[in-house]
C-alpha positions as CSV (number, residue, x, y, z in Angstrom):
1,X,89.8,92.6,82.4
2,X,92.4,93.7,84.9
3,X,92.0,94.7,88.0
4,X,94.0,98.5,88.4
5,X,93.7,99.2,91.7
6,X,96.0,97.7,93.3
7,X,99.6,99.6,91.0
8,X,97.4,102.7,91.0
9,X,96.8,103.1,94.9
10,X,100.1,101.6,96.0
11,X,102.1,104.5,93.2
12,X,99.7,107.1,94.6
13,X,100.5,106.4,98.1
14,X,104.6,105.8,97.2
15,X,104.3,108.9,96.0
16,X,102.4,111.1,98.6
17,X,104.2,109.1,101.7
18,X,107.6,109.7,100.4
19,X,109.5,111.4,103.7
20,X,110.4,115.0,103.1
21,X,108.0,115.5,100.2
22,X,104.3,116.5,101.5
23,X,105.0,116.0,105.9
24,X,107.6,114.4,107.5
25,X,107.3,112.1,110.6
26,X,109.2,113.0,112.9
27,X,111.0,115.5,112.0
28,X,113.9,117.3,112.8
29,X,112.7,120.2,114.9
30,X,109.0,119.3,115.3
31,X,106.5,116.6,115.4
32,X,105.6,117.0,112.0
33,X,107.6,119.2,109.0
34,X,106.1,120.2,106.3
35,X,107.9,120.3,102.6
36,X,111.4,120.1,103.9
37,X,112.8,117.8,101.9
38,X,115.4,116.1,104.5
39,X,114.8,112.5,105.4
40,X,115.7,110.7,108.7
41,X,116.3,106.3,109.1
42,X,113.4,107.2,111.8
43,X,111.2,108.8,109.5
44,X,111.7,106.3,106.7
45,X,110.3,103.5,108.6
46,X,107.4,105.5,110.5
47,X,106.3,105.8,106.4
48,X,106.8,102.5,105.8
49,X,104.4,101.3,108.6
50,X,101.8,103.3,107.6
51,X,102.3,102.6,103.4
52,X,101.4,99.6,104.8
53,X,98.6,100.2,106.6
54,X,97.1,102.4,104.0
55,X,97.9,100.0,101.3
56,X,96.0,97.0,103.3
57,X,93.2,99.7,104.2
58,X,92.6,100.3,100.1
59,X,93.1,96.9,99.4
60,X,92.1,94.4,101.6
61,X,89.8,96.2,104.4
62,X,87.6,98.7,101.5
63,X,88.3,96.0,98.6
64,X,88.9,98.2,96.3
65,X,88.7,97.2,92.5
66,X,89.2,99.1,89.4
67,X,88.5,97.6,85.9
68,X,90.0,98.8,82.6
């Protein structure tokens, strides 16, 4: 049995924290922009810290496990 929880909450979260796609933080003219597509070196790391954070949250903190 393998444990799926792990590739399928870290591609969800890849995918939903990508900078520009969903909400960008910071963003250009605001706090927070919504769906603009544009990127910043800023706002690529700000998404990496909390990739992280939500990846460890899933993973190691909730312990999440998913059998298939």
């Amino acid at each position: 049995m393998n444990d799926w929880a792990g590739p399928i909450i870290a591609t969800a979260l890849f995918a939903f924290l990508c900078p520009g796609l969903i909400f960008q933080m910071p963003g250009k003219n605001r706090a927070v922009d919504f769906m603009n597509m544009k990127t910043s070196i800023v706002s690529m790391l700000l998404h990496t810290v909390f990739f992280g954070l939500f990846l460890m949250l899933f993973l190691v903190v909730l312990n999440i496990h998913l059998y298939a």
